[in-house]
C-alpha positions in Angstrom: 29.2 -3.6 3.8 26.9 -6.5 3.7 26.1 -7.3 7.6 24.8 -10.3 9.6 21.5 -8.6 9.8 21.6 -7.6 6.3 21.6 -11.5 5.4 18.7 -11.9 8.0 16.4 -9.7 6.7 17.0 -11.2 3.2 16.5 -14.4 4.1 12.8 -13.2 5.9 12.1 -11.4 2.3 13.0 -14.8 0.8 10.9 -17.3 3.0 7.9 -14.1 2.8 8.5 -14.4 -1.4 8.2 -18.2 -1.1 4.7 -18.3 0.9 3.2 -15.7 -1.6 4.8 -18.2 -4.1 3.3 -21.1 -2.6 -0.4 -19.5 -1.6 -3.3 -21.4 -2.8 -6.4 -19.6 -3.4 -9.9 -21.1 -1.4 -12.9 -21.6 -2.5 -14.9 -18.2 -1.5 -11.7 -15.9 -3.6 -12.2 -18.2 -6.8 -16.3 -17.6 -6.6 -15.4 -13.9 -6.3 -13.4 -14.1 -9.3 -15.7 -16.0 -11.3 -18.4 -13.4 -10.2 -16.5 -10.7 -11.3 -14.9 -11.9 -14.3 -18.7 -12.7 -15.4 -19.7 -9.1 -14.2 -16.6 -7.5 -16.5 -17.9 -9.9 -19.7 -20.9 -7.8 -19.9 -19.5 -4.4 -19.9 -18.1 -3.6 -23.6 -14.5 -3.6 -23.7 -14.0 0.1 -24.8 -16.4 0.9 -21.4 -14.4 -1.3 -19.3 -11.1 0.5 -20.4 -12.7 3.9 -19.5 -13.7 2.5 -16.2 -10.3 1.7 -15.2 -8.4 4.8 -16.7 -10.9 7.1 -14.5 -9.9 4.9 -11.3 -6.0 5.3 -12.4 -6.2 9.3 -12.8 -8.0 9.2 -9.6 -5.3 7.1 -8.1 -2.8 9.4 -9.5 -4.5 12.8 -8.8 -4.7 11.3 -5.1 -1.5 10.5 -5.0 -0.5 14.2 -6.0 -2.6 15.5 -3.6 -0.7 13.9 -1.1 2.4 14.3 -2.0 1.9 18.0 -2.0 -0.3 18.5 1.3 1.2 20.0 4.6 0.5 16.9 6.0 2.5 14.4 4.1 5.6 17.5 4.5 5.4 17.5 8.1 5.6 13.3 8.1 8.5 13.9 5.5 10.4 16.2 8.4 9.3 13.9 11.2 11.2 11.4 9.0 14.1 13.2 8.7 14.2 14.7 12.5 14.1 10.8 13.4 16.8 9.7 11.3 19.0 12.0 12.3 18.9 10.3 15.9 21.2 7.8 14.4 23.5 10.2 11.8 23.7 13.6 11.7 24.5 13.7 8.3 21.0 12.7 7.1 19.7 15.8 5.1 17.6 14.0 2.4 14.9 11.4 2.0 18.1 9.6 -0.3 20.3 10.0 2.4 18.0 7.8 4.5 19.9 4.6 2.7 23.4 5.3 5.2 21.2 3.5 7.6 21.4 0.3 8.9 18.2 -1.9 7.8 17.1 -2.6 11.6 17.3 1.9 11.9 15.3 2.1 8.6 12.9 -0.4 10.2 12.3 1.3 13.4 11.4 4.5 11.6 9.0 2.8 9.3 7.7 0.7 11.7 6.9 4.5 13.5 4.9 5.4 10.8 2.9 1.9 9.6 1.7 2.3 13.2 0.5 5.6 12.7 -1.0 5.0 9.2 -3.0 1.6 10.9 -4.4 4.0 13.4 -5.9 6.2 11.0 -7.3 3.5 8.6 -8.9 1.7 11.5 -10.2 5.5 13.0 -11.5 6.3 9.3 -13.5 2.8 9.2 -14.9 3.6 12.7 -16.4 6.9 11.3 -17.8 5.1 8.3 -19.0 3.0 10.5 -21.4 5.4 12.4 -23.6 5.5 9.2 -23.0 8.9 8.5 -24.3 9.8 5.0 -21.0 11.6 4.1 -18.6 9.0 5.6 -20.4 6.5 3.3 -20.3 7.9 0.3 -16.6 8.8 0.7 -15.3 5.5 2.1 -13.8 4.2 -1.4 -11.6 7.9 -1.7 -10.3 8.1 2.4 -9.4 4.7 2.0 -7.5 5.0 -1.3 -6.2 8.1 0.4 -5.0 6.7 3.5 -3.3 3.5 1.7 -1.4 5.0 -0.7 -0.3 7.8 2.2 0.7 4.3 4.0 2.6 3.8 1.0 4.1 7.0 0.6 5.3 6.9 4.0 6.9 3.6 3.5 9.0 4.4 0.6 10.3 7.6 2.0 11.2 5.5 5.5 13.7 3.5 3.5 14.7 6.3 1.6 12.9 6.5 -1.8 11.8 9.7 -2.6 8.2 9.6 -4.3 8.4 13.1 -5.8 10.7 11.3 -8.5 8.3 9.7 -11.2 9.6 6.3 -11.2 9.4 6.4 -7.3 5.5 8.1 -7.8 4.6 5.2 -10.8 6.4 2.1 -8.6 4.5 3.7 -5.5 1.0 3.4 -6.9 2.2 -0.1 -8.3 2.7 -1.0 -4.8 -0.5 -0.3 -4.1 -2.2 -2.0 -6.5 0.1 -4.9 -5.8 -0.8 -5.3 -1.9 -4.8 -5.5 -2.4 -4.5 -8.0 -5.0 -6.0 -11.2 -4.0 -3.3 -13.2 -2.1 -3.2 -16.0 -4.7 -2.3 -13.2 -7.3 0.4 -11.3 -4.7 3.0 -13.5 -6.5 2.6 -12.0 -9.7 1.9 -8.8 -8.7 5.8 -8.9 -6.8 7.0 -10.5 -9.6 6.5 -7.5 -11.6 7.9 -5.0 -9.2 10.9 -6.6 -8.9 11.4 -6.9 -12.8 10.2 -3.4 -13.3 13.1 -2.6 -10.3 15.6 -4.5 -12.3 14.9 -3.0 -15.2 15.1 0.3 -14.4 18.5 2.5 -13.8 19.2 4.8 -10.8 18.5 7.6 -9.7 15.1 6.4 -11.3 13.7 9.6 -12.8 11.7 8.2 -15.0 9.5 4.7 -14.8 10.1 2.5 -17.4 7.5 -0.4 -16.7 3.4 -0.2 -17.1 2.0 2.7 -16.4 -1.8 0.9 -16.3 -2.6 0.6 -12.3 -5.8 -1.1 -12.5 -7.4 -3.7 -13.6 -10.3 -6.5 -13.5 -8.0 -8.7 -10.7 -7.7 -5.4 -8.6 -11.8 -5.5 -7.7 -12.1 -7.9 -5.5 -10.9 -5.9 -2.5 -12.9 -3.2 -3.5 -15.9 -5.5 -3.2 -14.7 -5.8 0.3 -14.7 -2.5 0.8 -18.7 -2.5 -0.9 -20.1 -5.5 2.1 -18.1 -3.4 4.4 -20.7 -1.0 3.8 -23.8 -2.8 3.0 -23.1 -4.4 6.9 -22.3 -1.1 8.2 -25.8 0.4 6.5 -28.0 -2.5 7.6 -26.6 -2.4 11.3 -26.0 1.7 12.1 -29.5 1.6 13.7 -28.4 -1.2 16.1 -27.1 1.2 19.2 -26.0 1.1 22.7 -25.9 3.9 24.5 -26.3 6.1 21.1 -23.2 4.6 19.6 -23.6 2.1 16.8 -21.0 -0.2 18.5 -21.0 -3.4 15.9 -21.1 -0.9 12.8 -18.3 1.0 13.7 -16.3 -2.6 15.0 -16.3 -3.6 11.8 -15.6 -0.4 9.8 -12.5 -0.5 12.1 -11.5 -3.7 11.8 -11.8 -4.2 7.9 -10.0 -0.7 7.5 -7.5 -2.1 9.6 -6.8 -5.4 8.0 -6.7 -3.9 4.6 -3.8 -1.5 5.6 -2.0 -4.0 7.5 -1.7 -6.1 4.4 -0.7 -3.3 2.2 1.8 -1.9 4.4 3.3 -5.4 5.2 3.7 -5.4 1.4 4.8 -2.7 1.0 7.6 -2.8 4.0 8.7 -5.9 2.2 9.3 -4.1 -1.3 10.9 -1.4 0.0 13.4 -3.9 2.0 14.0 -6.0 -0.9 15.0 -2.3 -2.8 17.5 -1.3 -0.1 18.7 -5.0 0.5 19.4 -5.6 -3.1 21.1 -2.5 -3.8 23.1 -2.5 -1.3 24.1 -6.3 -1.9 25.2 -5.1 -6.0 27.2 -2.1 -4.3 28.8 -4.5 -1.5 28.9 -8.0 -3.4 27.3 -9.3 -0.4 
């Protein structure tokens, strides 16, 4: 049955739609585009299609990894152990949709704060300047986003061990580090991909390409995250780079809030939308 707080939510998701809708770029994204776009021009076409198959199978292989580690099973069960706080019955990530939308909130409002944690406490360790931390920053935080993701999707009860669920996961992702004047398109695509696709959603019927040239511009984030953290690891106090590790934190931390609002607000929109075809809401 299509509730009062069903109709609320919806109307958030509507009024969120509309701003990305609505979002003008500034100055500063438009000069990073420009810069990159120029950058991609002089890389032949065939190279530039390589580039951005290796950074899909790595986003995939990632993904896998994941979805297979003890870690991402225990969050699964810690799910599940939660859920059943409000119906006994739950048994399944599927089952998960016999929830109320304000129940499926509070569980994945559980685990976004966990997954915020860990990004910001993974920027803070690149942020001491440590050779290793450095050199893996672009992996942990691919890692820990997409595990944001993950976690996300199985909160509202979509279970990424299907494909489509694995495919529209990683789709997600890409989606939420777009540049926020290019959010709108990225959405519109989920949803039609969402629309076009038939339940139980074994297999994933829209792009399978992840990555492209408007994906790099949070990446080049990521890359002045670093240079700052490199030139200003030496500046201590009391042994502890303090500014270096502030902002390793806080860029971390700002990069998986925007993904996981994103992705929050997909998995809604999923669970609102079926459930209004099933209720006529």
């Amino acid at each position: 049955m299509w509730t009062e707080r069903d109709r609320v939510y919806w109307d958030r998701l509507m009024n969120w739609e509309q701003q990305l809708i609505s979002y003008e770029g500034n100055d500063i994204e438009y000069s990073t585009a420009s810069v990159i776009e120029r950058l991609m021009q002089e890389i032949p076409e065939n190279m530039r299609d390589q580039v951005f198959s290796q950074i899909d199978n790595v986003l995939f292989n990632v993904h896998s990894l994941l979805q297979g580690s003890q870690l991402q099973t225990e969050a699964r069960d810690r799910i599940l152990t939660t859920a059943r706080i409000f119906r006994e019955d739950i048994e399944t990530v599927l089952d998960l949709r016999k929830l109320t939308i304000d129940q499926l909130r509070y569980i994945s409002r559980q685990q976004i704060a966990r997954s915020r944690f860990y990004s910001a406490t993974q920027g803070a360790v690149t942020g001491t300047g440590s050779v290793l931390a450095v050199a893996a920053d672009f992996l942990a935080m691919a890692a820990v986003n997409l595990r944001a993701v993950q976690l996300t999707a199985f909160s509202y009860g979509y279970d990424v061990a299907y494909p489509f669920e694995m495919t529209a996961s990683l789709n997600v992702f890409h989606a939420s580090m777009l540049p926020d004047r290019l959010k709108a398109d990225g959405w519109a695509q989920l949803i039609t991909d969402v629309e076009d696709g038939k339940e139980p959603f074994y297999f994933y019927e829209g792009t399978e390409h992840i990555t492209d040239e408007s994906w790099l511009e949070e990446p080049l984030r990521q890359s002045v995250k670093l240079a700052a953290v490199m030139a200003l690891r030496n500046k201590k106090v009391s042994g502890i780079p303090l500014l270096s590790v502030a902002i390793g934190a806080g860029v971390n931390y700002r990069l998986t809030k925007k993904v996981t609002e994103f992705a929050e607000s997909y998995y809604q929109y999923r669970y609102l939308n079926e459930k209004k075809e099933r209720t006529g809401g």
